[in-house]
Each structure stands twice: as structure tokens, then as C-alpha cells.
N, C-alpha and C positions, 0 to 999 in steps of 0.2 A: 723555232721559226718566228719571223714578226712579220705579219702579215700587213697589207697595208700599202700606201701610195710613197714614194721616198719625198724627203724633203727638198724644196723646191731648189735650183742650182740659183747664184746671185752675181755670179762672175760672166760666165758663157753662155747663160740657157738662149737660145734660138742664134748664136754664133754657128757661122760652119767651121767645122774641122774639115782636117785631113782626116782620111778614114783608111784604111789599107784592108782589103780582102781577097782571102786564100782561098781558095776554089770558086769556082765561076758555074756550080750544079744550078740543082734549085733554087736552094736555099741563098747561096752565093750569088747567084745573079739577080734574083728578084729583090734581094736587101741592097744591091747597086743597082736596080732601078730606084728604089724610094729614096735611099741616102740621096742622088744626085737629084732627084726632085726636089728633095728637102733644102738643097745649097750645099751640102757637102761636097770636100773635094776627094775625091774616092779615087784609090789605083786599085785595081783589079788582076788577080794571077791567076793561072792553074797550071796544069803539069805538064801543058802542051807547049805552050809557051805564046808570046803577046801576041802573034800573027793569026791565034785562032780566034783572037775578042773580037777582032776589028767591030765585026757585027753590034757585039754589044756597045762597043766603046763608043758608033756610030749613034746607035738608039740613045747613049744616056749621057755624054760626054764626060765618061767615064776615063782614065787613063789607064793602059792595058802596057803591065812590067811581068817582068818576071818574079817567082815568087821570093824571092832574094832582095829584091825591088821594094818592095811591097809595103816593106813596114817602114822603109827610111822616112824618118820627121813624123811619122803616122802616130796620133792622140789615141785612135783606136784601129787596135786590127784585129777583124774576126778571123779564126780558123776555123773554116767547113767541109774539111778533106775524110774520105771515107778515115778509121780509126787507123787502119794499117798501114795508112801513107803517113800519118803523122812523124813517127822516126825518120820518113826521106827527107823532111822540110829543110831545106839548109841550115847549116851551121851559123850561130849567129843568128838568126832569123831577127833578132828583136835589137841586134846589138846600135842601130843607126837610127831606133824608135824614138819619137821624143819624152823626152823625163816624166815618167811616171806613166808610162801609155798601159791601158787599159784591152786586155786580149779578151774578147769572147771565145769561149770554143761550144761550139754546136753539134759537138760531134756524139756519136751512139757505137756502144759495139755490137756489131751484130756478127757472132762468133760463126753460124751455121750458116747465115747465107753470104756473107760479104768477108771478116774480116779474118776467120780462122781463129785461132786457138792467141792468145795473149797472156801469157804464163803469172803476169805479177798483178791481172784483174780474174782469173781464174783463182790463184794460189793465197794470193797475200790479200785475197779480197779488197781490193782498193777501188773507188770508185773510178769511172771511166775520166773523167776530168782530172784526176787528181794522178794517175797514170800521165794523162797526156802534160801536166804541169813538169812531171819529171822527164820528160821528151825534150820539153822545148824549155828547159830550164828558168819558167818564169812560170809568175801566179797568173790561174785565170778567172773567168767571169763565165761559168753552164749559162747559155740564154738561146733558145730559138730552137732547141733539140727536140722539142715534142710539138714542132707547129705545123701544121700545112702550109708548103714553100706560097702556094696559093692564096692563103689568107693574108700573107705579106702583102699582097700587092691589093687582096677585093675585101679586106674586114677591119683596116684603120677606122675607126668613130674616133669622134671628139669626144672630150674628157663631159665626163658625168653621161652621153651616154648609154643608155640600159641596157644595151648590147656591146657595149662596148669587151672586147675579151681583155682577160688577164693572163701574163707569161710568169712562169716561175723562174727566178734568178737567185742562181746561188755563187757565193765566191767568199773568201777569208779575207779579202782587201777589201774594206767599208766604203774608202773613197772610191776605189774603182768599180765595185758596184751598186753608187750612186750613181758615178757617171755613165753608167753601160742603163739603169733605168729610167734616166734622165731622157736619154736617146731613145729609147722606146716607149716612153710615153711620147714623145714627140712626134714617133712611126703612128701613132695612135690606138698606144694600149696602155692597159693599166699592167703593174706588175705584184707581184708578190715574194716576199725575202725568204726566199726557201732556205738558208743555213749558208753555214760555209759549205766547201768542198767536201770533205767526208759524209755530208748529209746530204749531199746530190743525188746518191742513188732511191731519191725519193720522187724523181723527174726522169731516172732512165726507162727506157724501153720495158714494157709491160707493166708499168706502174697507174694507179685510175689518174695522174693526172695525163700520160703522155697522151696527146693528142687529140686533149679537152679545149673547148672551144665555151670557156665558162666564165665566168666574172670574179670579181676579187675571193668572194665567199668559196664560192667554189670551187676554185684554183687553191684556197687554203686548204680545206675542209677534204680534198683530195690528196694533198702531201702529208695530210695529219694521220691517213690512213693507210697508207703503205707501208710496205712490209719490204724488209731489210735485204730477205733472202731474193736471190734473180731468179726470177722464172725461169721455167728449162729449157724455153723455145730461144733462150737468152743465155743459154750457158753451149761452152764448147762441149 
């Protein structure tokens, strides 16, 4: 793990992108309220289809596609679909993205209350990101999976301060998780380099960092002490 603030971007930092996001929950709508505040151009999906956003798309002038939609010319697209929708996502999903785009996935499996049983994060022990990379046939970027949808929107600070929280980001692409902590430091937080993908299960569900509200130190110092095995409230 390399803990720590990423190094600054020199091309695009405070440029808006196109942004593309996949469920319109908590998580998913409250990051398309901040992104379109920030100047971002953001299209927004979920599984009902764009006649249910209007509301949102009214509030943030947000553009409301389908999830197929979603990613075309998009720099970054988060996925934040419960885990077991993940295999519905359309085919293709990332095929119309622009060169070298940048996927978050936010997502947790929660096997006993939501997602069921998932045979190749059960068996083959694979982390829950690194499952969903093999879904949707492209590399991703763990970021946003242990926050309160909540704090998205009421606990941005400015850089240095003393409250300011830290998010753990893990991903095997360096440049793509620059650019994913580039973008939330901007949301106003600090982040921390939790590993690649194989080392993500140090950020899932019943882990001491998920759902810590702690600053750099802390947000380290809690990945450094987790344990490999899942909890049983977290196993099918």
C-alpha cells in the first residue's frame, strides 16, 4: 500500500469531463449532484430507464440515458449497481467510452441480505471488484464503497483541512487511479492507495476501514490491519 495524496494532474486538473453513471441510488445520485456542481458533464442511468430521472436531471442538469447510453465518450464511468445486477449491464457497456476511460466500481457484495450466493467470490476467493472486472470485461478503479451516500454531499473540506476525510482507492491501472483520485480530491477529500484489485478486500464490507470517516493516517492504518478472511455476516 502507498499511502498518501496522488500527484498533482498538469493536463486537465479542474477541466470538466464527461462523466457517465450507472445507478441513480444513493451513492449514484448524490456523486451526480457534486459532479454537475463541480462542471462536470454527467449522463446518468439506472434500470428503470431515463423517464424516471427527470427529477434528478431537473435538480442537477444532469442528462438522464439509458444505461447502454451511458458510457459513450465518457473519461469516467462509475458503476454503482447492487453486485447481482452487475452481469445485466449491457454488452458492450464500455465499448463507445473514450480512450482510456477510467471505471469506478462502488459496489459491495452483500451475499445474505441483497445479493445471494456468487460462486467465483465464494469459491475462487476473488475480490469483489475484481469479479466485477470480469463482468464487464474492463479494469476497474474500488472507490466510494465504504462511504456514507451522505457525506458525499455534507463532509467535502478543502485540502489541509483537519477534518477533512480520506477514501481508500484501489485499482492495477496507476494512471486510472490517479485520475479517479484526482477527481476526489476535487469532491473534497483526501485519498489513500490502497493496492491493486486483489488487495481491495482490505476496503470490503466488515473491514475497520469500511465506513470510517478518518483522515489520511487513519484510513491507512485501518487497511494495514485487516484481515484477508470475510466475515461471516459477509459470506453466503
Amino acid at each position: 500500500m502507498r499511502a498518501g495524496r496522488p500527484a498533482p494532474r498538469t493536463d486537465t486538473e479542474g477541466n470538466s469531463m464527461k462523466i457517465g453513471i450507472i445507478g441513480a441510488g444513493n451513492i449514484g445520485g448524490n456523486l451526480t449532484r457534486r459532479l454537475t456542481a463541480l462542471g462536470h458533464e454527467v449522463s446518468v442511468a439506472n434500470s428503470r430507464g431515463p423517464h424516471t430521472l427527470t427529477a434528478l436531471a431537473e435538480e442537477t442538469g444532469a442528462t438522464p440515458v439509458t444505461a447502454a447510453e451511458a458510457a459513450r465518450g465518457a473519461e469516467i464511468v462509475v458503476i454503482t449497481v447492487p453486485l447481482k445486477a452487475v452481469p445485466d449491464l449491457p454488452a458492450g457497456l464500455l465499448d463507445e467510452a473514450a480512450p482510456g476511460v477510467a471505471v469506478i466500481d462502488t459496489g459491495n457484495y452483500y451475499p445474505k441480505q441483497r445479493d445471494g450466493r456468487i460462486d467465483a467470490i465464494e469459491d475462487e476467493g476473488l475480490t469483489e471488484s475484481r469479479w466485477t472486472e470480469r463482468q464487464i470485461g474492463h479494469p476497474v478503479v474500488k472507490a466510494f464503497n465504504g462511504t456514507y451516500a451522505q457525506d458525499i454531499l455534507d463532509r467535502p473540506r478543502p485540502e489541509g483541512d483537519p477534518e477533512r476525510m480520506a477514501l481508500p482507492v484501489a485499482g492495477d491501472d496507476e494512471d486510472a487511479k490517479r485520475r479517479v483520485r484526482d477527481l476526489i480530491d476535487r469532491l473534497g477529500f483526501d485519498t489513500v492507495d490502497a493496492g491493486g484489485i486483489d488487495e481491495s478486500w482490505r476496503q470490503q464490507p466488515g473491514t475497520p476501514v469500511y465506513g470510517m470517516r478518518g483522515g489520511v493516517e487513519e484510513v491507512a492504518r485501518a487497511l494495514a490491519e485487516a484481515s484477508p478472511e470475510r466475515p461471516a455476516d459477509f459470506r453466503a
